[in-house]
C-alpha atoms as one frame of an Amber mdcrd trajectory, in Angstrom:
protein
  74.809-168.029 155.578  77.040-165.816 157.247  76.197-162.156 158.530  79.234
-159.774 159.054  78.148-157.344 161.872  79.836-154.658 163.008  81.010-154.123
 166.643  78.022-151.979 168.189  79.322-148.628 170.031  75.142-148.369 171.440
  75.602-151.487 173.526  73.789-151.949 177.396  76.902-152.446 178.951  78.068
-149.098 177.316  75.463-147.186 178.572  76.404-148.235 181.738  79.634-146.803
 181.819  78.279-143.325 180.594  75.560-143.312 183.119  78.449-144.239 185.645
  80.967-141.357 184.526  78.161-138.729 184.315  76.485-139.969 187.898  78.226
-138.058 190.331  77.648-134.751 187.911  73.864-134.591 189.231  74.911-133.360
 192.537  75.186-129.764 190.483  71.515-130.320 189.663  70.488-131.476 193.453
  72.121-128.109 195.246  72.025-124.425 194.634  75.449-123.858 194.249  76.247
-121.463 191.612  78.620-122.171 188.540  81.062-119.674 186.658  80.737-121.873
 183.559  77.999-124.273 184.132  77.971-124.890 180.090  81.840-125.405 180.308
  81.313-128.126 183.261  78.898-130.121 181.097  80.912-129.800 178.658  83.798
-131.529 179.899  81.224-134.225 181.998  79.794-135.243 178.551  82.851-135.514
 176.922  84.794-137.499 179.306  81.510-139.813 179.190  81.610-140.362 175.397
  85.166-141.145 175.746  84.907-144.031 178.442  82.241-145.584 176.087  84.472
-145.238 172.998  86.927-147.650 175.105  88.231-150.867 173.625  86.466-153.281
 175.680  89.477-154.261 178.122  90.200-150.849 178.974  86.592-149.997 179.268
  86.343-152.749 181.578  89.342-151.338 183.819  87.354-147.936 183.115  84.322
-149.317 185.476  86.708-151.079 188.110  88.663-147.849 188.074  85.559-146.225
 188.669  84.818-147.930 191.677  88.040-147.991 193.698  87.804-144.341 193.020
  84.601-144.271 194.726  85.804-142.853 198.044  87.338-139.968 196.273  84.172
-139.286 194.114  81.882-139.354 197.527  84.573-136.845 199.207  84.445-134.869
 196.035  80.147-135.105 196.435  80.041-134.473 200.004  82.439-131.150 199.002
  80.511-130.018 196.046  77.090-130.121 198.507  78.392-128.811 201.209  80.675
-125.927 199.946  78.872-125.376 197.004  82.282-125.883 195.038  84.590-129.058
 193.820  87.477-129.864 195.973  91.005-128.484 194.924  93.983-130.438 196.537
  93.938-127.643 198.630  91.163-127.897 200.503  91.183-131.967 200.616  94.504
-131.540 202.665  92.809-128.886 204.723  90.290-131.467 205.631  92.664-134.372
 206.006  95.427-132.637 207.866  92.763-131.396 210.270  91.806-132.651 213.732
  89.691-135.535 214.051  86.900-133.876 215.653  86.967-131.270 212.070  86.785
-134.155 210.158  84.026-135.826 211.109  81.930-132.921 211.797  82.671-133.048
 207.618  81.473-135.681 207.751  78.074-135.202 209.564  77.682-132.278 207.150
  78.140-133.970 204.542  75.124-136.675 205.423  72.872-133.697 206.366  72.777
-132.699 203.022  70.326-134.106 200.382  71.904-133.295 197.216  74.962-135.519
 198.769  72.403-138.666 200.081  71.090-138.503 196.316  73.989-138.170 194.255
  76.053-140.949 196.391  73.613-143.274 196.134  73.104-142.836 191.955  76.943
-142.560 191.432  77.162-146.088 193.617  74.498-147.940 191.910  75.671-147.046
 188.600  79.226-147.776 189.165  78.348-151.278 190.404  75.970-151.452 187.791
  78.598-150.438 184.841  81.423-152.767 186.754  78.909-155.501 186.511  77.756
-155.047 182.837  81.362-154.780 181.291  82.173-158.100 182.624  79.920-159.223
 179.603  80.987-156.353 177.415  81.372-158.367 173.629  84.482-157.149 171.895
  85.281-155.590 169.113  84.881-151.395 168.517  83.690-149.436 165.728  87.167
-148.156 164.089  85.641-144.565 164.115  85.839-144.759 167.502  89.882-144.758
 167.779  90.204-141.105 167.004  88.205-140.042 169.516  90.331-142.344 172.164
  93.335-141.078 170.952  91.591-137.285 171.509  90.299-138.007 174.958  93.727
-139.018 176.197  95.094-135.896 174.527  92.700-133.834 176.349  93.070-135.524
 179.776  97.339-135.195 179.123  96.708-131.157 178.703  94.164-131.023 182.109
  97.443-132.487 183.642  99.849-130.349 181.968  98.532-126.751 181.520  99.541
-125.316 184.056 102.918-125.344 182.966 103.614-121.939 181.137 102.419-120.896
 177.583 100.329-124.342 177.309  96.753-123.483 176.167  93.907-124.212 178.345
  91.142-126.107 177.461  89.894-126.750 181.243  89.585-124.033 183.263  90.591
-124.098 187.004  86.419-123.924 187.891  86.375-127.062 185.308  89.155-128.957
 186.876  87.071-128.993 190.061  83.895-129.249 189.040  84.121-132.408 187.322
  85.120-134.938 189.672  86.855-137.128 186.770  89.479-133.948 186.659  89.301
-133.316 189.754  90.615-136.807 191.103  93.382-136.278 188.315  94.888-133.365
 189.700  94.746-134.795 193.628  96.206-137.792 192.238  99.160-135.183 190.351
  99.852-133.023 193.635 100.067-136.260 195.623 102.328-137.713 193.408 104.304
-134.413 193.386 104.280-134.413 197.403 105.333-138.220 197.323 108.417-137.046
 194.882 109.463-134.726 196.849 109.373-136.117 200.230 111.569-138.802 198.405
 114.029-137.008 197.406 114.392-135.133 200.890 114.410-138.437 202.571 110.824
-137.794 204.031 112.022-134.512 205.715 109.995-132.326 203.276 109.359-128.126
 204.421 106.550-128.409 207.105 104.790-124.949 207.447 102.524-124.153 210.932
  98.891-124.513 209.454  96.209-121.937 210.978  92.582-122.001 211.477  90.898
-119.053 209.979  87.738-119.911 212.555  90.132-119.222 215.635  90.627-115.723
 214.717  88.947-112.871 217.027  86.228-110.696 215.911  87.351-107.542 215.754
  84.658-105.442 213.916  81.828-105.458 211.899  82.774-105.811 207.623  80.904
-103.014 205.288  78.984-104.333 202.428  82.231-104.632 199.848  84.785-106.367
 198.050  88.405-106.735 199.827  91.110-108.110 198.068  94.994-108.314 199.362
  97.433-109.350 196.656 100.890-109.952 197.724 103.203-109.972 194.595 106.317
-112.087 194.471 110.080-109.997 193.540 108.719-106.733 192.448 111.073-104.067
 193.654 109.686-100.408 193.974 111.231 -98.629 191.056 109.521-101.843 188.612
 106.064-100.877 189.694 104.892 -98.513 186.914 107.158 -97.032 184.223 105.145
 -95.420 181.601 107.370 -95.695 179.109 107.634 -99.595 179.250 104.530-100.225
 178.032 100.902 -99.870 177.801  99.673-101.259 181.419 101.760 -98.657 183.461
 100.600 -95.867 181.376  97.039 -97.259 182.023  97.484 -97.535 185.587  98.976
 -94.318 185.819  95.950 -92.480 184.317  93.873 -94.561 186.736  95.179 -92.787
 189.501  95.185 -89.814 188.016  91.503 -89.913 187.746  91.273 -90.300 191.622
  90.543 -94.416 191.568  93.171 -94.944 193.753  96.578 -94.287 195.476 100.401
 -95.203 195.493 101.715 -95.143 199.212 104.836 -94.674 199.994 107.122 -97.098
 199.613 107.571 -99.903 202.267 109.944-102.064 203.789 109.520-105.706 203.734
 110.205-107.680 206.521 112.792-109.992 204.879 114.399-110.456 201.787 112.569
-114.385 201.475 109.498-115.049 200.662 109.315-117.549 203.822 110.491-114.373
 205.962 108.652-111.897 204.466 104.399-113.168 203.702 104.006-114.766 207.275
 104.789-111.593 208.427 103.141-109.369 206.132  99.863-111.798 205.747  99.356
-111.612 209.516  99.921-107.756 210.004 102.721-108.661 211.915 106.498-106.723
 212.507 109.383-108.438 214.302 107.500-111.409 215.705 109.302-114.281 216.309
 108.297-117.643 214.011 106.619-118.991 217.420 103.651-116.612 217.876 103.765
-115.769 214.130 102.415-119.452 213.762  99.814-118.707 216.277  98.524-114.900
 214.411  95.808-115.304 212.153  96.085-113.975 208.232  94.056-110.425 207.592
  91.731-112.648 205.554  90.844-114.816 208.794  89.997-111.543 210.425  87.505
-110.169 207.275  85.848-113.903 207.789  85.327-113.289 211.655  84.018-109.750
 210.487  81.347-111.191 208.186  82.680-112.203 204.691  82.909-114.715 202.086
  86.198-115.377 201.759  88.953-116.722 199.072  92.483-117.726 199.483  94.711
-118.382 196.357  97.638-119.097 195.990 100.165-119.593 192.583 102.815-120.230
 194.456 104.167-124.328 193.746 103.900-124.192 197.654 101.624-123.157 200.568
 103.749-120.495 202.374 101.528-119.455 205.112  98.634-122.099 205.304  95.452
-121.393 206.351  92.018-123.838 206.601  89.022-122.842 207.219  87.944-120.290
 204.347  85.177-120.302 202.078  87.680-121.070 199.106  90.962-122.101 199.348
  92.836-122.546 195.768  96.479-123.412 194.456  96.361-122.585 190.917  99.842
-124.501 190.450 100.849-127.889 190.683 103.334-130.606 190.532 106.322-127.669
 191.408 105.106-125.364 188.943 102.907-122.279 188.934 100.899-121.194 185.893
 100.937-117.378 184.813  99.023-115.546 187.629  96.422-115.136 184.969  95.075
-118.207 186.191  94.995-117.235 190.177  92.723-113.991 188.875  90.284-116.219
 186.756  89.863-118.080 189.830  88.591-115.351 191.571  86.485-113.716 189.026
  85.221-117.361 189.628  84.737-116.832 192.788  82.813-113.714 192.548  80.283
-115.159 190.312  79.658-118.359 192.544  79.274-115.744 195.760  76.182-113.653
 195.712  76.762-112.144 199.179  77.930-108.622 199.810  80.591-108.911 201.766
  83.734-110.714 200.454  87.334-111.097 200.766  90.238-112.355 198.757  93.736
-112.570 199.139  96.121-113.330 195.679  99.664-114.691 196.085 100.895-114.521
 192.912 104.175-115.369 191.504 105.101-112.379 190.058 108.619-111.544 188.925
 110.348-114.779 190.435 113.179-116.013 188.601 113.242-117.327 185.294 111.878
-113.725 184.658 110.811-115.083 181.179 108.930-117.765 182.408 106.382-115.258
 184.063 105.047-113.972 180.802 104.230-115.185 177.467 106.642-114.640 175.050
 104.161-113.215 172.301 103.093-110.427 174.390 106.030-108.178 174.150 108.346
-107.580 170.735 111.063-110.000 170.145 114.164-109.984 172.422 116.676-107.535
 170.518 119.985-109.599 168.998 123.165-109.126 170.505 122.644-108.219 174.234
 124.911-109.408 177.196 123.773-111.680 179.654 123.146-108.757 182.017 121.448
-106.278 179.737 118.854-109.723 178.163 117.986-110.224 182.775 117.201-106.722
 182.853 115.108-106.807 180.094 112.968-109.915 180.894 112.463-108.639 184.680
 111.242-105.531 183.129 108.903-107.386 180.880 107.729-109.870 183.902 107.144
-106.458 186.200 105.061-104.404 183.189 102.915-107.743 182.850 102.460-107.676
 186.794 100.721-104.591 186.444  98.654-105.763 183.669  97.530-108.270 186.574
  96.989-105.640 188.787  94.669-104.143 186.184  92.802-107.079 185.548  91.943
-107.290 189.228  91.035-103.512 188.981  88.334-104.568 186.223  86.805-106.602
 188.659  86.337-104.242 191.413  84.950-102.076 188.754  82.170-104.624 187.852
  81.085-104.323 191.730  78.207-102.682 192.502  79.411-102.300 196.466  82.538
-100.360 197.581  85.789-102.366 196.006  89.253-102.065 196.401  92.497-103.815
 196.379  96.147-103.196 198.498  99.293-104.887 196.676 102.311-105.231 197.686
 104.992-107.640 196.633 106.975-110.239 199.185 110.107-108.556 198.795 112.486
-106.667 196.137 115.215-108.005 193.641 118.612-107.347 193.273 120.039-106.800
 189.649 122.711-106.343 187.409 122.431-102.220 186.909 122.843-102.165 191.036
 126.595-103.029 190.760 126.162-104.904 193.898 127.777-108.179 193.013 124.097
-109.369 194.461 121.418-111.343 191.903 117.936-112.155 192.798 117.018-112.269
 196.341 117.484-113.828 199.848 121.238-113.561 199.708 123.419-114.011 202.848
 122.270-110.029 203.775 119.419-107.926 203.529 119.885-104.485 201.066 117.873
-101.084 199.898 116.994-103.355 196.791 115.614-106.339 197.252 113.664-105.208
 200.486 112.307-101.981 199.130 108.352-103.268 197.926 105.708-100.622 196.411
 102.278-100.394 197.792  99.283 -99.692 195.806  95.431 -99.210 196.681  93.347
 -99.428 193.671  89.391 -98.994 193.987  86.242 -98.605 191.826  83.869 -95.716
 192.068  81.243 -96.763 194.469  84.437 -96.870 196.880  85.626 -93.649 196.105
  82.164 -92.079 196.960  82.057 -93.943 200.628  85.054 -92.063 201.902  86.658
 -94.895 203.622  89.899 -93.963 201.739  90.433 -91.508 204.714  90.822 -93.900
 207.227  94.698 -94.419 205.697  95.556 -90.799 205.190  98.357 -90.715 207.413
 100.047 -93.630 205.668  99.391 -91.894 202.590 100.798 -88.848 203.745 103.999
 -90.671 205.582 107.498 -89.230 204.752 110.011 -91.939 204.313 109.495 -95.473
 204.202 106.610 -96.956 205.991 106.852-101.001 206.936 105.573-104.200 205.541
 102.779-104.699 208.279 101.477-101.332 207.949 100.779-101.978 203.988  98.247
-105.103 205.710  97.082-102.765 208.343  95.791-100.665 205.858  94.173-103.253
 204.291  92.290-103.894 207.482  91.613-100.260 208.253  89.639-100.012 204.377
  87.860-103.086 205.266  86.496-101.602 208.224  88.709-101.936 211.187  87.785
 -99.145 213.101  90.631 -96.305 213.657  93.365 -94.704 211.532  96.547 -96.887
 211.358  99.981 -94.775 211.638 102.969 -95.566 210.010 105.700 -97.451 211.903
 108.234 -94.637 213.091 111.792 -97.039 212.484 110.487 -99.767 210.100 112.639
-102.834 210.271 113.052-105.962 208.209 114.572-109.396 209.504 117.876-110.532
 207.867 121.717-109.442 208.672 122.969-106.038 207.446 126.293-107.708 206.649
 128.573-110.795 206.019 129.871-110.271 209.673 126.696-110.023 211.574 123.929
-112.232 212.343 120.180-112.443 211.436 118.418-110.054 213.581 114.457-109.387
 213.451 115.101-105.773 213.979 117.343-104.571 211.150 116.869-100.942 210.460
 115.624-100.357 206.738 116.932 -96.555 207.049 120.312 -98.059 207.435 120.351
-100.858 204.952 122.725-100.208 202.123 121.918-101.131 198.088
């Protein structure tokens, strides 16, 4: 007599492998780290479990040897998650790895300190050697239900990867791509491959950039009980800042400074008409330093940390422009070349604020703003269809217009947050530099052209804040900037920054603000172009 049984999915060997993938999740149970979406992270820890078991033998096999070759990654990711109370972004693995020896293995001595990181190493081991040694046995044969959900797993794991190119839904957040360290190890394992492709195709000579130390910078005062955030936009010109009659988010910021919660300052210089030119200066409070002692200045965020806060660098950017280690968060929302919509960069922070229960914090947003392909900066469903039947010109115009309005729906977002603050909370945006466009009748497009010009180095500034901020009176300490005639300059925009996150004095503007760049075919680049000379 012959008995036809079907291929159990409830087999020892497959319980193995889910104990194995879920293992390393029950360092979130072991700490007190705090969770945006704890129910989100579960969520994606369970399912990725219930897909390794649903594995055709072979690959479920591979699944547990995978598992442990990957186990130095999952320990870094463990020792991260119990030290820093968050999941590793490629970020802040290459912060660790590119620093000095001595950093590292203090790290490492951290890491061992820690309980929640003894406990949780030692289950995910065990049960990775125990799944690796169980699957060797594994009998074969699967349940045919189980192919749909295979099939669904890899689709899920193939949008992880991919949505963070433009317009592609998201079904893991950023908190969820680092908080489970199966996603997590997937997008180190992208950016490296993206670093690895493009130091190929440069030969190896790929752009190094000075890294700082945000520990090294002085203390310099004493941070109120608040919310600081610095967002440094990316191709806004002045004139695109807020035009009421392009849409809804201008006319809402407009009536929020009309009801006194905040401030447009003049309009500033910026030092450079590149982004490379322009941050390090700007991020460091710096004018016409030269790139030696800008590498050595400290970022305005390194100096809130010395003064007493929590602090959160993130960047959209496909790049690191001015690197810094050493804060309580450090994020790049983009990968593999490509940044999402700055949408992302915000919900990291909101992230951030939920996960930090002290007082004092800091933040600093690079976003990506208006950077060519305008389009590419918004979703297309946001805004009417593109009229039939425009030139070439008239169709740029209208995109950059589109990418600026939804810039200031950013900048409103951000403005919800502060308003959810108890404490004092503002922000100070500014963008990198301008843009040059058709309607200038320049002959110039875009932006770090051969010479600097009125239009692509004229940058708003902006100081939003909620109500508790408004009631402290700190908004006095940048009067004078407030009440400037003329342009003022890029650094003072970050000096005012400081001065409303408690640096003590009253910051003036710059009397002959100056940008870096040449003022014409014929001359060279100079550090100390005049911006009241600069022509469109």
């Amino acid at each position: 007599m012959v008995t036809n049984t079907q291929p159990s999915l409830f087999s020892r060997p497959r319980f193995a492998l889910f104990c194995a993938v879920l293992a390393p999740m029950s360092v979130w149970l072991m700490t007190d780290a705090r969770l945006a979406r704890p129910w989100e992270v579960a969520a994606w820890g369970l399912c990725l479990a219930v897909w390794a078991i649903c594995l055709p033998p072979r690959f479920a096999r591979w699944c547990a040897v995978g598992q442990l070759l990957a186990m130095p990654l999952t320990l870094a990711w463990l020792g991260t998650v119990a030290v820093s109370g968050t999941g590793p972004s490629f970020a802040s693995t290459a912060s660790v790895s590119s620093g000095s020896f001595r950093v590292v293995i203090a790290a490492i001595q951290m890491a061992f300190g820690m309980p929640a990181f003894i406990l949780a190493g030692m289950l995910s081991v065990s049960c990775a050697l125990w799944a690796w040694r169980a699957t060797r046995d594994m009998p074969a044969g699967m349940p045919k239900w189980t192919q749909p959900l295979v099939l669904a797993g890899l689709l899920l794991l193939s949008n992880t990867a991919m949505s963070v190119y433009p317009g592609m839904p998201q079904l893991a957040t950023f908190e969820a791509k680092v908080s489970v360290p199966w996603l997590s190890h997937l997008d180190l394992l992208k950016e490296e491959a993206g670093v690895a492709l493009t130091r190929a195709a440069t030969g190896g000579h790929a752009l190094e950039v000075a890294t700082r130390y945000a520990q090294d910078a002085p203390h310099l005062f004493d941070m109120p009980a608040g919310l600081a955030v610095f967002i440094v936009g990316e191709s806004l010109r002045a004139d695109a800042l807020m035009v009421p009659a392009r849409g809804p988010w201008s006319r809402a910021l407009a009536r929020r400074l009309q009801q006194g919660l905040g401030v447009r300052l003049p309009d500033a210089c910026s030092a450079g008409n590149a982004t490379f030119v322009a941050v390090p200066r700007l991020m460091t409070a710096s004018g016409n330093a030269s790139p030696a002692e800008l590498d050595k200045k400290p970022t305005v965020l390194a100096l809130a940390r010395a003064a007493g806060a929590k602090t959160a660098y993130i960047n959209n950017h496909d790049v690191w422009i001015v690197p810094e280690l050493g804060h309580d968060d450090v994020l790049k929302t983009s990968s593999m070349e490509i940044s999402a919509y700055d949408d992302v960069a915000i919900e990291a922070m909101s992230d951030f604020l939920v996960r930090t229960p002290e007082r004092h914090k800091a933040v600093m947003l690079h976003l990506f703003g208006e950077h060519f392909n305008y389009e590419e900066r918004y979703p297309a469903s946001m805004f009417p269809a593109e009229p039939a039947g425009l030139s070439k010109e008239k169709l740029l115009e209208l995109r950059y217009a589109r990418a600026a309005e939804n810039s200031v729906r950013h900048l409103l977002m951000v403005a919800e947050l502060l308003d959810r603050q108890e404490d004092p909370a503002f922000l100070v945006f500014t963008s990198d530099h301008g843009e040059n466009l058709p309607s200038d009748h320049t002959g110039k497009r875009f932006h770090a052209g051969a010479w600097v010009g009125r239009n692509d180095t004229t940058v708003p500034a902006l100081v939003l804040w909620n109500r508790a901020f408004a009631r402290s009176g700190r908004a006095e300490s940048i009067e004078r900037l407030v009440e400037a005639k003329g342009l003022i300059a890029h650094q003072d925009v970050a000096k005012a920054w400081l001065a409303l996150a408690g640096m003590p004095g009253i910051p003036d503007p710059s009397s002959h603000p100056t940008t870096f760049g040449a003022s014409g075919l014929a001359s060279q680049s100079t550090p100390d172009v005049a911006c009241a000379d600069l022509r469109p």
